[in-house]
C-alpha positions as CSV (number, residue, x, y, z in Angstrom):
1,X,0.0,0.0,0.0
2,X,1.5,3.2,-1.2
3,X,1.3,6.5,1.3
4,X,-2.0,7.6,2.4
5,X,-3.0,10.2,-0.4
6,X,-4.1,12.6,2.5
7,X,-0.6,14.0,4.0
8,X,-1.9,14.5,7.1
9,X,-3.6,11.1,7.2
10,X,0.1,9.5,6.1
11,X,1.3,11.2,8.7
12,X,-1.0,10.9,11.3
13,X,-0.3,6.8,10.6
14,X,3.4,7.3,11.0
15,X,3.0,9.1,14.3
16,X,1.0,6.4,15.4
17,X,3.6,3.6,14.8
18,X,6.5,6.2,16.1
19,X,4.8,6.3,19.5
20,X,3.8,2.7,20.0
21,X,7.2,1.6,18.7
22,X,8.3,4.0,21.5
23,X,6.0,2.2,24.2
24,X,3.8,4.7,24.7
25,X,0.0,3.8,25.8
26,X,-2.5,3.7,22.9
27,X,-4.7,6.3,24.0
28,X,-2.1,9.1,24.7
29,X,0.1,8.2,21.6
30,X,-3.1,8.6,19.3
31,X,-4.1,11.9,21.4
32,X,-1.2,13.4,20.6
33,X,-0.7,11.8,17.1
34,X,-4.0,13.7,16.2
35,X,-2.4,16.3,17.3
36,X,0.9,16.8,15.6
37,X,-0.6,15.9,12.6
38,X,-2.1,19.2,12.0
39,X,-5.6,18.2,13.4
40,X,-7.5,20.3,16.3
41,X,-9.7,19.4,18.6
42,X,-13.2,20.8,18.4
43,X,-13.8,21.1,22.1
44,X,-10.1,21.5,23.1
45,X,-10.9,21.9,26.7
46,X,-12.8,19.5,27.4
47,X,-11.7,15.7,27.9
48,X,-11.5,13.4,25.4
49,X,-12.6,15.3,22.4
50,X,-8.6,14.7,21.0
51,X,-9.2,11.0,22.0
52,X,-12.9,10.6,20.1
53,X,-11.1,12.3,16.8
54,X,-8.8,10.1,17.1
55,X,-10.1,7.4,17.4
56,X,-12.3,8.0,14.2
57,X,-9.2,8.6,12.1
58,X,-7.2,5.9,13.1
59,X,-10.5,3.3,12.1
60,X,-9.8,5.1,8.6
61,X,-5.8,4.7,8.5
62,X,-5.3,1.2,10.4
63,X,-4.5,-1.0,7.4
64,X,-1.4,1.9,6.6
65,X,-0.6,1.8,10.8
66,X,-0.3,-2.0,10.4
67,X,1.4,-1.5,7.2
68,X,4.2,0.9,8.7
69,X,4.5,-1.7,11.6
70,X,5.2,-4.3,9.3
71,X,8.1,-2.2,7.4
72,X,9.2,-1.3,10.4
73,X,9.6,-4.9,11.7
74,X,11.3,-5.7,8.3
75,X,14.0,-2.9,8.7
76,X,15.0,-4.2,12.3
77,X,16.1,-7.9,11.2
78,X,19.7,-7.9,11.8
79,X,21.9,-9.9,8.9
80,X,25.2,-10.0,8.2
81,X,25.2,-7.1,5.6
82,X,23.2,-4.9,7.5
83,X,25.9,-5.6,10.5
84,X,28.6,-5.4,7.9
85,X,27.2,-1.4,6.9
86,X,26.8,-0.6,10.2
87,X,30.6,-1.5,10.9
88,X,31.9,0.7,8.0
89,X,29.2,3.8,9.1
90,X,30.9,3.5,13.0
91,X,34.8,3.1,11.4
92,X,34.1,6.4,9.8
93,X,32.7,8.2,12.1
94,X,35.2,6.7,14.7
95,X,38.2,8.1,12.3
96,X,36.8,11.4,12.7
97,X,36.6,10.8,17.2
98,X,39.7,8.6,17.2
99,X,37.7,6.3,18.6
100,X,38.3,2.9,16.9
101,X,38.8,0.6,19.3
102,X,35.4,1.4,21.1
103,X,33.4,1.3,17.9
104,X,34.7,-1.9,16.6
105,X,34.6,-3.5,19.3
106,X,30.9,-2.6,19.9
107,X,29.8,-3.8,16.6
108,X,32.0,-7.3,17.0
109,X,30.0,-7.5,20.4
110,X,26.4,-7.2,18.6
111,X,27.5,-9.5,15.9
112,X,28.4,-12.1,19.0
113,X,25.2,-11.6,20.4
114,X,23.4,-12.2,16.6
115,X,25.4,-15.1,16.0
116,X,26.6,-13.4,12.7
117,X,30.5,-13.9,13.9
118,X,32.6,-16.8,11.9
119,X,33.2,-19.5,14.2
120,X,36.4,-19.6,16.8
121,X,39.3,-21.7,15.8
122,X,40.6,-24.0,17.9
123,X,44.6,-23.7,18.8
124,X,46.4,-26.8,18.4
125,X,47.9,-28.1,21.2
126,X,45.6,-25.8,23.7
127,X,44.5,-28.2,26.8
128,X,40.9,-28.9,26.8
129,X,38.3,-28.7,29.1
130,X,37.9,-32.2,29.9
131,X,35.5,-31.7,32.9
132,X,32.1,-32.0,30.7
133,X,33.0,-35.0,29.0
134,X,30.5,-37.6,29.3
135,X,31.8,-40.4,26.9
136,X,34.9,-42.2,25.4
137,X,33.7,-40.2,22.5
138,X,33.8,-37.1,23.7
139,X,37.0,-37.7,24.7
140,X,38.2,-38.3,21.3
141,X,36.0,-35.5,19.7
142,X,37.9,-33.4,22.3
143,X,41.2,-34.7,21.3
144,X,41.1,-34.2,17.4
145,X,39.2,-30.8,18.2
146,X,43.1,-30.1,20.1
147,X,45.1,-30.6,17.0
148,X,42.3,-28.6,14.7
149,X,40.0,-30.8,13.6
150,X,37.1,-28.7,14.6
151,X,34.1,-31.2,13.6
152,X,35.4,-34.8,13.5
153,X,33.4,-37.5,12.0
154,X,32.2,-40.7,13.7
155,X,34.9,-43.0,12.4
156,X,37.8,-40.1,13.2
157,X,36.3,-40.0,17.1
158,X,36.8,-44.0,16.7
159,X,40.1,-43.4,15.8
160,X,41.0,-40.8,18.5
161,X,39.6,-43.3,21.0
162,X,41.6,-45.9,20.1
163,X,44.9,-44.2,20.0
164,X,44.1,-42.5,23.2
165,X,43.7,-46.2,24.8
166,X,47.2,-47.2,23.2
167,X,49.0,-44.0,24.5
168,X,47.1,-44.8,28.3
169,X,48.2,-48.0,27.8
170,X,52.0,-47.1,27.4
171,X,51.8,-44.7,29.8
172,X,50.5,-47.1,32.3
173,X,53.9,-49.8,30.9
174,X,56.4,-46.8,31.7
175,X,55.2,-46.3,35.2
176,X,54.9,-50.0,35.8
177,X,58.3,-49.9,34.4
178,X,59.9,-47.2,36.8
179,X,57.5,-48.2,40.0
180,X,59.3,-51.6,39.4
181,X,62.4,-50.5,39.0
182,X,62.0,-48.1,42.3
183,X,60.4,-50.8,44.3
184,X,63.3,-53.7,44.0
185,X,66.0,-51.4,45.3
């Protein structure tokens, strides 16, 4: 639906959908919408004459309000380009305030929070976490996940296990080996 061909209705609608979107009550929001629009109240001091106007006018423009509400919801959806613009808007402005760090840093935090950052690598070699383990396997996903291999299949997990119980295993030989050793002298 294109704007309302009556400016003052099409604006009337937008004022409407500012306020609400701006958590204001219904009633006051349209009172004052009525208002600002360019309308006047016939009775303006008495109660509720705004609020009957209103009310009238807004039967007339609700398909635009819920129209405006809909674009509105549209243009708040995050994605990665919109993040992405928004990044190169704050570097610019933050050139001009010398204030990189804060702005990039702002934008990588809402990106975080969106799940719109790439995925952290793991370091090789980094000790894991070992405590939430529940498995064999999730020892051995943990393992390969060590030396980089971020998303190991089924057969690689296998693999990790198996190794892992032959590398216990001598481990286990070199202390029986030095215990031994210590205990006959």
């Amino acid at each position: 639906m294109p704007a309302l061909p009556n400016p003052r209705h099409e604006r009337y609608a937008q004022l409407i959908v500012e306020a609400l979107n701006n958590g204001q009550p219904k009633p006051y929001s349209a009172n004052h919408a009525y208002i600002a629009a360019g309308y006047t109240a016939k009775d303006p001091g008495k109660p509720g004459s705004a609020q009957a106007a209103s009310s009238r006018l807004l039967y007339r423009v609700i398909n635009r309000v819920r129209e405006l509400q809909h674009i509105a919801a549209e243009n708040a959806v995050e994605t990665v380009e919109k993040v992405a613009r928004e990044l190169n808007e704050i570097q610019y402005e933050a050139r001009t305030d010398k204030a990189h760090a804060a702005a990039v840093s702002a934008v990588l935090g809402k990106a975080r929070v969106l799940g719109l950052e790439a995925p952290q690598k793991t370091e090789v070699g980094k000790p894991g976490d070992y405590s939430q383990t529940r498995s064999t396997s999730d020892v051995g996903r943990l393992l390969l996940q060590q030396v980089g291999y971020a998303e190991p299949t089924q057969a690689a997990i296998d693999a990790a296990v198996a190794a892992n119980l032959q590398f216990i295993e001598q481990l286990q030989a070199i202390r029986d080996r030095e215990l031994g050793d210590s205990l006959e002298h």
